[in-house]
MITOR-475826 format. One record per atom (N, C-alpha, C, O): z negated, y, x; chain; atom name; residue in one letter. Coordinates in pm, whole numbers, plus 32768, in hexadecimal, padded with zeros to 4 digits. Atoms other than C-alpha are relative to their C-alpha. Example, Ala and Ser with C-alpha at 12.3 -4.5 7.8 and 13.67 -1.06 7.14 Angstrom:
<rec <8000 7F89 8059> A N A>,
<rec <7CF4 7E3E 84CE> A CA A>,
<rec <8000 8078 805A> A C A>,
<rec <7FBE 8076 80C2> A O A>,
<rec <8006 7F89 7FAE> A N S>,
<rec <7D36 7F96 8557> A CA S>,
<rec <7FB7 806D 7FB3> A C S>,
<rec <7FA6 80DC 7FE6> A O S>,
***
This chain:
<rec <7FD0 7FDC 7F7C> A N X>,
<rec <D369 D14D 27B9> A CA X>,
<rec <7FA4 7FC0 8067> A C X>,
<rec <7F2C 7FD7 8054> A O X>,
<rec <8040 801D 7F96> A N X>,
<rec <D2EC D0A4 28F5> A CA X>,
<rec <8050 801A 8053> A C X>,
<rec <80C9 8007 8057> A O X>,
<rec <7FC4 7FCD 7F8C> A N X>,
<rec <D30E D135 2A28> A CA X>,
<rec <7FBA 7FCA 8064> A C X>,
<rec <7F3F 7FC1 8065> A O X>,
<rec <801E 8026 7F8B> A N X>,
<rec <D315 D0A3 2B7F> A CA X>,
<rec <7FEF 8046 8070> A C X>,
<rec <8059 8063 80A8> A O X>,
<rec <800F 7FD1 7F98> A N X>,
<rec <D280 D145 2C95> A CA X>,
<rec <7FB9 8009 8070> A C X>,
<rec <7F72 8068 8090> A O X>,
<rec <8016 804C 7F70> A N X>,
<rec <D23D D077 2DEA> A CA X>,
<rec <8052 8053 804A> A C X>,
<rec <801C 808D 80A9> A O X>,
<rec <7FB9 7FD3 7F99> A N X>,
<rec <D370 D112 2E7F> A CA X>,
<rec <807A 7FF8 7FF3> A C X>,
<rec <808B 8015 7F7D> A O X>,
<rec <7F64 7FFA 8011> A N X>,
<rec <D4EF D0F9 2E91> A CA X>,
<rec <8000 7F8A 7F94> A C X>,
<rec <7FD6 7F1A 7FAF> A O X>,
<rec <7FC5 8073 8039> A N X>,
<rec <D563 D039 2D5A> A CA X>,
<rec <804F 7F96 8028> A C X>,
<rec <804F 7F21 8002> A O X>,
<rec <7F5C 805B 7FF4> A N X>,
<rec <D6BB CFCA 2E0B> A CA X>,
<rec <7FAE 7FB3 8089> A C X>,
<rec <7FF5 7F8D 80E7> A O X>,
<rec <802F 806C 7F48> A N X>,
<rec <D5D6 CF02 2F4F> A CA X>,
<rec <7F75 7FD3 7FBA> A C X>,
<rec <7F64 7F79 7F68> A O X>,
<rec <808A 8030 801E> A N X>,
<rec <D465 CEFC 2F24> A CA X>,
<rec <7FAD 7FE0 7F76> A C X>,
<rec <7F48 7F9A 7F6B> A O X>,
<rec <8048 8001 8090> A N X>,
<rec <D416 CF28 2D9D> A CA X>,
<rec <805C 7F9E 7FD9> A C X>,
<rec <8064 7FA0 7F5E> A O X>,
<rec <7F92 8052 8067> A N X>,
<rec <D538 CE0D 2D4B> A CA X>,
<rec <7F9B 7FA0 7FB9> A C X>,
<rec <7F85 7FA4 7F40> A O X>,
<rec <806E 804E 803F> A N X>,
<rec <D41B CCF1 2D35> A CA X>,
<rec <7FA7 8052 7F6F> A C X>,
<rec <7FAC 8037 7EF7> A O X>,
<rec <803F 7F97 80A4> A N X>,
<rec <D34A CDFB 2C38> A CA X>,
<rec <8055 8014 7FC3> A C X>,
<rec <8020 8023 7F55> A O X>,
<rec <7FAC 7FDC 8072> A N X>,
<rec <D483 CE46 2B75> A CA X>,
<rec <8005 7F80 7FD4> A C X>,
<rec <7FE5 7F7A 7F5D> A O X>,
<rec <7FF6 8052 803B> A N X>,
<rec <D4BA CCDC 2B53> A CA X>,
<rec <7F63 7F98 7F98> A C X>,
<rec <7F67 7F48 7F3A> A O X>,
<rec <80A2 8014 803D> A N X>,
<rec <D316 CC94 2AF6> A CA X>,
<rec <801B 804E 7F71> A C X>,
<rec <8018 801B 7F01> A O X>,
<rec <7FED 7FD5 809B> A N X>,
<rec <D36B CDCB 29FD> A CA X>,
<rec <803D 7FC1 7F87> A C X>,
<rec <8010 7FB1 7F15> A O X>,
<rec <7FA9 803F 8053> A N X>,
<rec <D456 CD36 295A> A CA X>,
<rec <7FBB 7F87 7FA4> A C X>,
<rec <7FA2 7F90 7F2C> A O X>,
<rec <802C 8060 8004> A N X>,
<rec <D3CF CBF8 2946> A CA X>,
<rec <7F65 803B 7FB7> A C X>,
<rec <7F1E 7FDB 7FD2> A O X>,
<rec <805D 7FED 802C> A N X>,
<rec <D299 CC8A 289E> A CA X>,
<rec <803F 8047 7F93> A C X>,
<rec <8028 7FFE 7F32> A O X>,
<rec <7FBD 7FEC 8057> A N X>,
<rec <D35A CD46 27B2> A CA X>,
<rec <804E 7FCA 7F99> A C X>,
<rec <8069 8009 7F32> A O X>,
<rec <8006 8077 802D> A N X>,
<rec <D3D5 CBFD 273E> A CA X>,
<rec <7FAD 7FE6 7FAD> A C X>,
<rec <7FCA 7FDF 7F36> A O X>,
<rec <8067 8029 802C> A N X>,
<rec <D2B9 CBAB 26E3> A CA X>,
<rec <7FB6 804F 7F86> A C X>,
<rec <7FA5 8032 7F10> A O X>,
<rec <8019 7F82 8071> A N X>,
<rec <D23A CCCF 2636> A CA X>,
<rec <8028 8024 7F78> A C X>,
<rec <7FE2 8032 7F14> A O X>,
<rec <7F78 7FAA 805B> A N X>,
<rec <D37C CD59 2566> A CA X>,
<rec <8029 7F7E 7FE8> A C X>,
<rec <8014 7F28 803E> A O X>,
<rec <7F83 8051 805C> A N X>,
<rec <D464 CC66 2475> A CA X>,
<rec <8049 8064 7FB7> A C X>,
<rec <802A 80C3 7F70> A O X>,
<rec <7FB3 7FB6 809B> A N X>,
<rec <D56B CCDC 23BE> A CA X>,
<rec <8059 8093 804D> A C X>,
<rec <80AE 80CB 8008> A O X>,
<rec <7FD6 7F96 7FF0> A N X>,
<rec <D5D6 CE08 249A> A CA X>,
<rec <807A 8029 8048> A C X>,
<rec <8089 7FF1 80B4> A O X>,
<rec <7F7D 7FDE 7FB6> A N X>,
<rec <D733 CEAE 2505> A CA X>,
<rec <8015 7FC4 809A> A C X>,
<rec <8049 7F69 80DB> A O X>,
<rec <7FA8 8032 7F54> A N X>,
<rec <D755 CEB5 2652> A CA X>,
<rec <7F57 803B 8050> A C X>,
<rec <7EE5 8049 8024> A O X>,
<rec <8075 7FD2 7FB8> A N X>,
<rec <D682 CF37 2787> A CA X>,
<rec <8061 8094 8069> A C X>,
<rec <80C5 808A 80AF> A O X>,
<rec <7FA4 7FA1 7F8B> A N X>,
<rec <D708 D079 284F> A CA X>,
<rec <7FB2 8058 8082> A C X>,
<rec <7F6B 80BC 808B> A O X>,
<rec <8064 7FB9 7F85> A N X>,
<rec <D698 D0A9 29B2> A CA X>,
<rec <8027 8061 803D> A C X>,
<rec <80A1 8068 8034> A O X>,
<rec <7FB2 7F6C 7FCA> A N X>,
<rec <D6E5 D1E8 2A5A> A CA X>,
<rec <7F9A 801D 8088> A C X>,
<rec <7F23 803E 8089> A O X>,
<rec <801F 7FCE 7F73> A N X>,
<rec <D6B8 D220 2BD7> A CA X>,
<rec <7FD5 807C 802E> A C X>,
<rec <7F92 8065 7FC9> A O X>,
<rec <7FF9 7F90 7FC9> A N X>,
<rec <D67C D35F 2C61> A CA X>,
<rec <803B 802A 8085> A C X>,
<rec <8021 7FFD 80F4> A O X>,
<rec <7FBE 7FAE 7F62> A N X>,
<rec <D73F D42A 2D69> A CA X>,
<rec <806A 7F8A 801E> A C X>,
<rec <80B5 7F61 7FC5> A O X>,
<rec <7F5B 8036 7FAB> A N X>,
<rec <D84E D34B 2E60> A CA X>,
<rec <7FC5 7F70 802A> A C X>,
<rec <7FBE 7F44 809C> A O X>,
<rec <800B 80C5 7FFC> A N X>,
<rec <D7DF D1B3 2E11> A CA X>,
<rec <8057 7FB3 7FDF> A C X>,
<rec <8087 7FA3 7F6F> A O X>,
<rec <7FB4 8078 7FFF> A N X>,
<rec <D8A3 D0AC 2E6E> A CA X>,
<rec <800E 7FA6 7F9D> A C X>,
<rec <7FBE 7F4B 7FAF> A O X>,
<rec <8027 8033 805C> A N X>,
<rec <D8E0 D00A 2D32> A CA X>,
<rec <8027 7F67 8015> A C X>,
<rec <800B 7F2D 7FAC> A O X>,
<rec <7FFC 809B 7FDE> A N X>,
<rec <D938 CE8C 2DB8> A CA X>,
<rec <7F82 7FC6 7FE8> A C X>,
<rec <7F84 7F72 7F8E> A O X>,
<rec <806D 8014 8001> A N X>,
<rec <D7C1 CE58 2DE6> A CA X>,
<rec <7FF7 7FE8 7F75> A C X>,
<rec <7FE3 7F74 7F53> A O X>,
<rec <804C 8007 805D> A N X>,
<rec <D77A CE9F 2C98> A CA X>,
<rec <8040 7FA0 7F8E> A C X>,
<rec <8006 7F65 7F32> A O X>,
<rec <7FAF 8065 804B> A N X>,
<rec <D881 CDDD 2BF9> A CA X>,
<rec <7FFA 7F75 800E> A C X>,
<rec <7FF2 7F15 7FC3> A O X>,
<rec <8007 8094 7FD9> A N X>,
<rec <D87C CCD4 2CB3> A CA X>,
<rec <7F7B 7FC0 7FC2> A C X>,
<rec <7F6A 7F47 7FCF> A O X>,
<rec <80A0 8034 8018> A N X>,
<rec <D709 CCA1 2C27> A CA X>,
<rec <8014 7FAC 7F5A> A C X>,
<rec <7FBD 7F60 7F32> A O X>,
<rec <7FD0 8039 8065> A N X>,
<rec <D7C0 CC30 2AD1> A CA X>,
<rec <8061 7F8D 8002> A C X>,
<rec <8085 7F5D 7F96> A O X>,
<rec <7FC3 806D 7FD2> A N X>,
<rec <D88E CB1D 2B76> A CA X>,
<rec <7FCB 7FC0 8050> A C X>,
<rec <7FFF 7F55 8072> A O X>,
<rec <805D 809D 7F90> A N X>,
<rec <D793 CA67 2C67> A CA X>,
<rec <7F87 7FDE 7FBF> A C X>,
<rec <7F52 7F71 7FD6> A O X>,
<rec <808E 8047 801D> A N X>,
<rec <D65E CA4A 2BC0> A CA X>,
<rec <8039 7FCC 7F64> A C X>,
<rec <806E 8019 7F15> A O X>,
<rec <8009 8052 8072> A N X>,
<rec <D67D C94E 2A9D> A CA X>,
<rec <7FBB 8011 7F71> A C X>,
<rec <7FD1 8008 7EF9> A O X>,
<rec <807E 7FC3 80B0> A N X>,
<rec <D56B C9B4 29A9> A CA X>,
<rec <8048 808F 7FE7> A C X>,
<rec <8056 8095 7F6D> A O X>,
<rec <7FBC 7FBC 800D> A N X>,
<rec <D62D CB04 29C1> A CA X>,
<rec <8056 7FF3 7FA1> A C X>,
<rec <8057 800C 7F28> A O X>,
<rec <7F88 802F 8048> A N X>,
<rec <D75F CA89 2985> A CA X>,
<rec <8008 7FCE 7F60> A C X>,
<rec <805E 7FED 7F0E> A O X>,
<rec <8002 802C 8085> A N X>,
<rec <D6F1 C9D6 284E> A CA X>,
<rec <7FDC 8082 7F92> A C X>,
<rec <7FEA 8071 7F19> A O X>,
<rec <805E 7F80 8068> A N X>,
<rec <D655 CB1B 2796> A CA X>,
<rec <8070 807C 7FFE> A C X>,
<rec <807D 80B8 7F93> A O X>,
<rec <7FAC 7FAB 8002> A N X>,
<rec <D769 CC15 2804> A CA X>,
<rec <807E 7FF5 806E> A C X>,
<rec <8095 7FCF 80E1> A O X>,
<rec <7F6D 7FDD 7FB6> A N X>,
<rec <D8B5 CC60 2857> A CA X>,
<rec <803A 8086 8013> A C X>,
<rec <804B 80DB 7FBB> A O X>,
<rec <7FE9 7F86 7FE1> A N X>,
<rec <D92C CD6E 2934> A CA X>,
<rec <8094 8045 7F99> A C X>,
<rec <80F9 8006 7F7A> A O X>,
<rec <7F6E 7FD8 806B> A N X>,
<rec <DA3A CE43 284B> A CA X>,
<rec <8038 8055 8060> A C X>,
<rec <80B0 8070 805F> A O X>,
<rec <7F74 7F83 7FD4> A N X>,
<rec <DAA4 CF47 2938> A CA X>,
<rec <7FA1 806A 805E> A C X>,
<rec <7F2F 808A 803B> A O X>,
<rec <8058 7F9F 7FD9> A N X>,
<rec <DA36 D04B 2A4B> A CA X>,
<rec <803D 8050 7FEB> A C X>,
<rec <80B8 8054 7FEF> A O X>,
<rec <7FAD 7F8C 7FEE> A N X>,
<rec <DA45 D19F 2A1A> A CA X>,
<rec <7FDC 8067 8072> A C X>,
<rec <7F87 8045 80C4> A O X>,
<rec <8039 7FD9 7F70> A N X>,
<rec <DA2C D2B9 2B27> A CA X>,
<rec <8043 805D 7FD1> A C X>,
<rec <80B3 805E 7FA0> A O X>,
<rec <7FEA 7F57 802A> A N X>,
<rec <DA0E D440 2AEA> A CA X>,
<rec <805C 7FF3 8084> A C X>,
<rec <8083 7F97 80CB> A O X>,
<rec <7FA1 7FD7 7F81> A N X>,
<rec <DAD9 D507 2BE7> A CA X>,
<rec <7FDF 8088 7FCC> A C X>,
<rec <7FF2 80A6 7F56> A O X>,
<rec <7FFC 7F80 8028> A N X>,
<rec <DA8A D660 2BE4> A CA X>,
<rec <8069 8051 8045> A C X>,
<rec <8058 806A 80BC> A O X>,
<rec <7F83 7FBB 7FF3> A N X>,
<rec <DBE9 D728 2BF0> A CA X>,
<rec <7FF5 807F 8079> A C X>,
<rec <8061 80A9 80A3> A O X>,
<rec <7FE9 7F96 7FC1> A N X>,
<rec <DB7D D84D 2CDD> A CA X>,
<rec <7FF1 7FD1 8080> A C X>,
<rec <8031 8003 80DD> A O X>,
<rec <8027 8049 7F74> A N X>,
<rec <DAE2 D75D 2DFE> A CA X>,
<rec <8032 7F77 8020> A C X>,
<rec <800E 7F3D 8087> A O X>,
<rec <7FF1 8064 7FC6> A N X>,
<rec <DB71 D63E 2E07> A CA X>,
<rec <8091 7FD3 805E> A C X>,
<rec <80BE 7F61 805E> A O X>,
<rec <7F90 7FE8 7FC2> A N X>,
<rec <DCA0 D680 2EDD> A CA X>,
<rec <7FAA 7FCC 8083> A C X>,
<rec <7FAD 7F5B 80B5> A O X>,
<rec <8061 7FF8 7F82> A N X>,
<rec <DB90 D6D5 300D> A CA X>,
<rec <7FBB 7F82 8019> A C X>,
<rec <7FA8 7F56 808B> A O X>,
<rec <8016 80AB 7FEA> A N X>,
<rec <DB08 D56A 2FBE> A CA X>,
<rec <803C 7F9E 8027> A C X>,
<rec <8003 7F46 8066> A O X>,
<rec <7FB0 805E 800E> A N X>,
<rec <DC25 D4A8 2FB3> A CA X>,
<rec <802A 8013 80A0> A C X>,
<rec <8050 7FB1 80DF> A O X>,
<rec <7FA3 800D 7F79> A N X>,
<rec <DCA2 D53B 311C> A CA X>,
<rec <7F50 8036 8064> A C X>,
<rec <7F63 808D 80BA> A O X>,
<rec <804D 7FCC 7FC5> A N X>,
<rec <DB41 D584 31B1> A CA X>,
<rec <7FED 7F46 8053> A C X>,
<rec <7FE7 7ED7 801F> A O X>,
<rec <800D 8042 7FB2> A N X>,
<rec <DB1C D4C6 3315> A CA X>,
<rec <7FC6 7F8A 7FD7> A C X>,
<rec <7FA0 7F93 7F62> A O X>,
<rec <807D 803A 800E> A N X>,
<rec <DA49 D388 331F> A CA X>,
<rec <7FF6 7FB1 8080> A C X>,
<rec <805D 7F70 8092> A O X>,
<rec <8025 805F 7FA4> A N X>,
<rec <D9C0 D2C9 345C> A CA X>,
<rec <8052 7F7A 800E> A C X>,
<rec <803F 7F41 7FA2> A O X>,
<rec <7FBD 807C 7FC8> A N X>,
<rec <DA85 D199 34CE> A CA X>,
<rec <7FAE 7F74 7FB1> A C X>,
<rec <7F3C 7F55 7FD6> A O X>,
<rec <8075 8048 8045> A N X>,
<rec <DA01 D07D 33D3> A CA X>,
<rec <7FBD 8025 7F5D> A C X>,
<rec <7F94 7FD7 7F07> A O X>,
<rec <8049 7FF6 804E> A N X>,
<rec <D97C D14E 32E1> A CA X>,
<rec <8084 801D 7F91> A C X>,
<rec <80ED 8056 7FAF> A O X>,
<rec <7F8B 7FE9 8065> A N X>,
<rec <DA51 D148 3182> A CA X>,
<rec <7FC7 80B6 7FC5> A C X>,
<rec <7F61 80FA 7FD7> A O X>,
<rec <800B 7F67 8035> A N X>,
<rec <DA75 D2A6 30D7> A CA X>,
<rec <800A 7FAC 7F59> A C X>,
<rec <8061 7F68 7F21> A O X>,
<rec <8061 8008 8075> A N X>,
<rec <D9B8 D26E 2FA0> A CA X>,
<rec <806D 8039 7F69> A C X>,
<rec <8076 7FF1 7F06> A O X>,
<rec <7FC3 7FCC 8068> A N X>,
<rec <DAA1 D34F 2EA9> A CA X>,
<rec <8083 7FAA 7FFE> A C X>,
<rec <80A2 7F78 7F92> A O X>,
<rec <7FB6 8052 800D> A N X>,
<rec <DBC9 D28E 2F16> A CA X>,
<rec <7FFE 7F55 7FB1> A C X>,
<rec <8053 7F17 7F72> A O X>,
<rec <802E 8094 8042> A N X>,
<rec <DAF8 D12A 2EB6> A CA X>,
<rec <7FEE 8040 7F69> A C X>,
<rec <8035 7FF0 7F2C> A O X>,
<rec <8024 7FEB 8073> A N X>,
<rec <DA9E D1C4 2D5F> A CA X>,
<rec <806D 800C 7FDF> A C X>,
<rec <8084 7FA9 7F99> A O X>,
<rec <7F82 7FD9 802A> A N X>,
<rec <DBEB D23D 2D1C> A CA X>,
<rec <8061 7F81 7FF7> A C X>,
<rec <809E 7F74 7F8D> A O X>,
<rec <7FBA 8080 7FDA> A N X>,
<rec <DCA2 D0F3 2D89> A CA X>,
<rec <7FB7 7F51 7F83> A C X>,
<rec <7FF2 7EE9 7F64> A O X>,
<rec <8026 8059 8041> A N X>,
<rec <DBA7 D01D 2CA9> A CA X>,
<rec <8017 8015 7F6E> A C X>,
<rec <8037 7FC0 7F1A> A O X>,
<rec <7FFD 7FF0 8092> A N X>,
<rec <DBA3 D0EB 2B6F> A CA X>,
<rec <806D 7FC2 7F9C> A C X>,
<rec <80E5 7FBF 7FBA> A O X>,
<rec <7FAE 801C 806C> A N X>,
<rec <DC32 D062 2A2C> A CA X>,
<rec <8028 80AB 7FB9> A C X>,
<rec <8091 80E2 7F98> A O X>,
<rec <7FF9 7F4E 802F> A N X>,
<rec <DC11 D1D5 29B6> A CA X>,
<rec <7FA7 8084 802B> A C X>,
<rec <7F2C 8083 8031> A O X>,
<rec <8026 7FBD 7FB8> A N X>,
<rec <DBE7 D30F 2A45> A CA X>,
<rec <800A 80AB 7F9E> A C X>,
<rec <806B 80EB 7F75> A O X>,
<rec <8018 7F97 803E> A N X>,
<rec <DB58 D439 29A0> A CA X>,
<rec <8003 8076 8060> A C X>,
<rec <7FAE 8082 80B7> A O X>,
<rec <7FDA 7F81 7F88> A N X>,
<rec <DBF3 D591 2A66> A CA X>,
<rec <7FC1 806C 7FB9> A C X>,
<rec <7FF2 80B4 7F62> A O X>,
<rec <805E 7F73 8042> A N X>,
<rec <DAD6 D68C 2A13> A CA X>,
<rec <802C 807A 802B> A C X>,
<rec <808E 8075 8076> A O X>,
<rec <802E 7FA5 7FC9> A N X>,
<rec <DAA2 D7DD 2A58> A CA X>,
<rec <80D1 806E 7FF1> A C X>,
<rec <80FB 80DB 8017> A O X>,
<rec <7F51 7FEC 8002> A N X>,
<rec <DC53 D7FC 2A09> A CA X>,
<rec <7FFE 809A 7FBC> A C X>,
<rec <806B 80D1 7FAC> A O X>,
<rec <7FF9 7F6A 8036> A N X>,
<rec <DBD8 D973 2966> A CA X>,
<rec <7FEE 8077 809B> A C X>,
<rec <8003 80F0 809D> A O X>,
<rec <8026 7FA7 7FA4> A N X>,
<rec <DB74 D9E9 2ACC> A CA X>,
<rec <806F 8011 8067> A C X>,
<rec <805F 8062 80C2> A O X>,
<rec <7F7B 8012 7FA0> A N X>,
<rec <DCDD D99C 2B8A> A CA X>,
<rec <8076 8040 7FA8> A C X>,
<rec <8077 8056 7F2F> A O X>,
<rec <7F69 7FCE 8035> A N X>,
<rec <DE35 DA20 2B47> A CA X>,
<rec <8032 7F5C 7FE6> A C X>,
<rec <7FFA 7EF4 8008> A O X>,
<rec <7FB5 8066 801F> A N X>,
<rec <DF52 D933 2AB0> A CA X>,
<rec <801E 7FAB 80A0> A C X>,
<rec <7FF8 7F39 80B8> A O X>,
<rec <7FD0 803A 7F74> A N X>,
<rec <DFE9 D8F7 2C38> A CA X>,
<rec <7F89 7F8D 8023> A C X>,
<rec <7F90 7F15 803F> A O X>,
<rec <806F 8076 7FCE> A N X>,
<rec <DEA2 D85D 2C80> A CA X>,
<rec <7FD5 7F60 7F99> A C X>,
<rec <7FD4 7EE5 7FA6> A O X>,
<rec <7FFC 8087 805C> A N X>,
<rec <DE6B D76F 2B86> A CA X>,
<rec <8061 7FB3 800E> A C X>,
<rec <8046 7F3B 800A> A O X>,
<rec <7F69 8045 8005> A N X>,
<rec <DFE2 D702 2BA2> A CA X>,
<rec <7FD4 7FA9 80A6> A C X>,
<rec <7FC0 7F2F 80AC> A O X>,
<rec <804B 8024 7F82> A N X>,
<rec <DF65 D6E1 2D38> A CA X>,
<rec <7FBB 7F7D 7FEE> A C X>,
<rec <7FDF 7F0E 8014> A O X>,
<rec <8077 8079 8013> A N X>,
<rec <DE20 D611 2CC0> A CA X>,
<rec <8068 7F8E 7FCA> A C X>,
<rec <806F 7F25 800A> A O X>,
<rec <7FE5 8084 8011> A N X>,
<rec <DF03 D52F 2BF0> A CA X>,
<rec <8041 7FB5 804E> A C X>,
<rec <8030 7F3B 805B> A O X>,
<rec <7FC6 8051 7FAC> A N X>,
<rec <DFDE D4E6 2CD8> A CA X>,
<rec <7FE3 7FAC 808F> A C X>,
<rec <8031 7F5F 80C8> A O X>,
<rec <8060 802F 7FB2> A N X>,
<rec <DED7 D489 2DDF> A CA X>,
<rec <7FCA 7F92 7FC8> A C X>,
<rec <7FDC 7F1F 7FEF> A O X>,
<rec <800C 80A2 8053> A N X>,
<rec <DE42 D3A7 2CE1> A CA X>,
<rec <806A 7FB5 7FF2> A C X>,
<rec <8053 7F4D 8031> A O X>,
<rec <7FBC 8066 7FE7> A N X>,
<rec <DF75 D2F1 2CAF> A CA X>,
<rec <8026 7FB8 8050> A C X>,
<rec <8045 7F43 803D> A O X>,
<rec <7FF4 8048 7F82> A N X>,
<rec <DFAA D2BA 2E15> A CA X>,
<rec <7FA3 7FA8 800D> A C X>,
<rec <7FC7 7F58 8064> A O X>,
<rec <8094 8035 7FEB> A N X>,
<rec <DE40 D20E 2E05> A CA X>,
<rec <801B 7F99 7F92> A C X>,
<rec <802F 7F25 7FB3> A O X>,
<rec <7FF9 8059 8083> A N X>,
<rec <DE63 D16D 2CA5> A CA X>,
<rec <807E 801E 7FC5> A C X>,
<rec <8094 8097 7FC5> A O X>,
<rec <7F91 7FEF 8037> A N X>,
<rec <DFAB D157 2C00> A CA X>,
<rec <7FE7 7FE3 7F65> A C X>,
<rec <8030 800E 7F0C> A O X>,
<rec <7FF3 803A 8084> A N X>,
<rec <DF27 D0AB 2ACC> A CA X>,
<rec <7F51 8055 7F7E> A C X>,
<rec <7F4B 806A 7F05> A O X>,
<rec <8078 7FC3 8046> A N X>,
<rec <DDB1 D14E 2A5C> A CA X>,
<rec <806C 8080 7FB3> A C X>,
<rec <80CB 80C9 7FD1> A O X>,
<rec <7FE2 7F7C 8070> A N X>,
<rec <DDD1 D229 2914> A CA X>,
<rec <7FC9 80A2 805A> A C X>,
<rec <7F95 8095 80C9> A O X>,
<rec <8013 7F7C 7FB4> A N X>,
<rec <DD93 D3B4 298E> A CA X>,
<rec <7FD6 8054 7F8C> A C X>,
<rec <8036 8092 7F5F> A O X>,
<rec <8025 7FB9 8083> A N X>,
<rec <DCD7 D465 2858> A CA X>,
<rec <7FDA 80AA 804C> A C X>,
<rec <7F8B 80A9 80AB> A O X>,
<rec <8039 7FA5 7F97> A N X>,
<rec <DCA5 D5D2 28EA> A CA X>,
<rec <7FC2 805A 7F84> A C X>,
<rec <7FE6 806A 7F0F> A O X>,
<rec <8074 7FD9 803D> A N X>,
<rec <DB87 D685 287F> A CA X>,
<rec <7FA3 80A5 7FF7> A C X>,
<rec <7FEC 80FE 8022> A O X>,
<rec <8034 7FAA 7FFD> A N X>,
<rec <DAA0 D7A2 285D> A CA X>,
<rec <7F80 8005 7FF2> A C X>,
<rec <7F62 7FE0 7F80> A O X>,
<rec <8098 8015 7FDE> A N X>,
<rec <D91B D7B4 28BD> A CA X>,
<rec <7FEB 7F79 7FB9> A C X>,
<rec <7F7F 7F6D 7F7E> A O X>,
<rec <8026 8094 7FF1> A N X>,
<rec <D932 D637 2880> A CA X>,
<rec <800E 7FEA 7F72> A C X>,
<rec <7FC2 7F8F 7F51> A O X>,
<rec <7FEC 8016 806A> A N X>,
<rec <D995 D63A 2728> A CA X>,
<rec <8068 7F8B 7FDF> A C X>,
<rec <80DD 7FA6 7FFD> A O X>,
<rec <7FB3 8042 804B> A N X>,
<rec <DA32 D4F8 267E> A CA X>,
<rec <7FED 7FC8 7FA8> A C X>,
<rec <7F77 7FD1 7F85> A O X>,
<rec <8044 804D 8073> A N X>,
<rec <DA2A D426 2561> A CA X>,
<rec <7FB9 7FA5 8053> A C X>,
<rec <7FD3 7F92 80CA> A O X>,
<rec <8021 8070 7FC8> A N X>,
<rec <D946 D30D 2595> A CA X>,
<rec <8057 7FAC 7FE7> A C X>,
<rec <8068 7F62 8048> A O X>,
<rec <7FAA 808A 8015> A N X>,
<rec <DA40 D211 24FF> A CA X>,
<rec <8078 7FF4 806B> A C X>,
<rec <80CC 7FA1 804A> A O X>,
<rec <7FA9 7FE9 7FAD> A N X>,
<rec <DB2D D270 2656> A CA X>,
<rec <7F93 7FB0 8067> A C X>,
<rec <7FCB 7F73 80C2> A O X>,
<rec <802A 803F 7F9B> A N X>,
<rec <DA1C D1DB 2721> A CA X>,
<rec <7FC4 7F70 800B> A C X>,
<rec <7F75 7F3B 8058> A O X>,
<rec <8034 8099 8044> A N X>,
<rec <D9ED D08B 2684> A CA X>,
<rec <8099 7FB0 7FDD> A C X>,
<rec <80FE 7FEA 7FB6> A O X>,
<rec <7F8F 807B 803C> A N X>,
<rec <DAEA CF44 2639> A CA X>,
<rec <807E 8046 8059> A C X>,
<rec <80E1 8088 803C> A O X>,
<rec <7F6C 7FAD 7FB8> A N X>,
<rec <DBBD CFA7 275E> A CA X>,
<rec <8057 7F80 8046> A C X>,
<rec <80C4 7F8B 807E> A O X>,
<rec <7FA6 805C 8012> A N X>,
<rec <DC25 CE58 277F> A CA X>,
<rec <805B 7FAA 7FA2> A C X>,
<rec <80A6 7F55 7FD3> A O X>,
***
């Protein structure tokens, strides 16, 4: 596990994610994959994009797929909560990028709501898988080869 922490992965830590990497290279042969995981409401373009512009990157790994929790009781209040003129709403960018979207927390809502959440996500993404969940439980083989 290496963990980066200068500051926002998706702006200021992109250069250090792409150094990580690139040292991890170096290090490791032979191994699966790599799985980075953001915390809280990051823009995931930034971080993707860091696997299609830098070259030495590019050669060592290929992005397979983002995924992006959603926790079922709050993310209604995200999806429609104000934002400044300019500024993107963060749950909407995660939601809109994901390849797959894990709907946690689906033990703490009624059926109506979940039905709600999906249909909010589809307005956002029509095509990401929707695995819905419980205190973050899935197989690992659901979060790998999602291309």
């Amino acid at each position: 596990i290496i963990e980066v922490m200068n500051g926002c992965i998706c702006c200021t830590v992109r250069g250090d994610l792409a150094v990580a990497l690139k040292r991890l290279s170096l290090k490791t042969s032979g191994f699966d994959g790599v799985i980075i995981e953001t915390t809280g409401l990051a823009d995931p373009a930034p971080v993707a994009q860091t696997f299609f512009v830098d070259d030495e990157v590019k050669r060592y790994y290929a992005l397979d797929g983002i995924i992006t929790v959603v926790d079922a009781k709050h993310v209604m209040e995200h999806l429609h909560e104000e934002k400044p003129e300019g500024v993107e709403n963060e749950c909407v960018e995660q939601l809109a990028f994901a390849d797959r979207i894990l709907l946690n927390k689906c033990d703490l809502v009624d059926e109506a709501t979940i039905e709600e959440v999906h249909r909010a996500i589809r307005g956002i993404n029509a095509n990401a898988d929707i695995i819905q969940t419980q205190h973050g439980e899935v197989e690992p083989k659901r979060l790998i080869n999602i291309q």
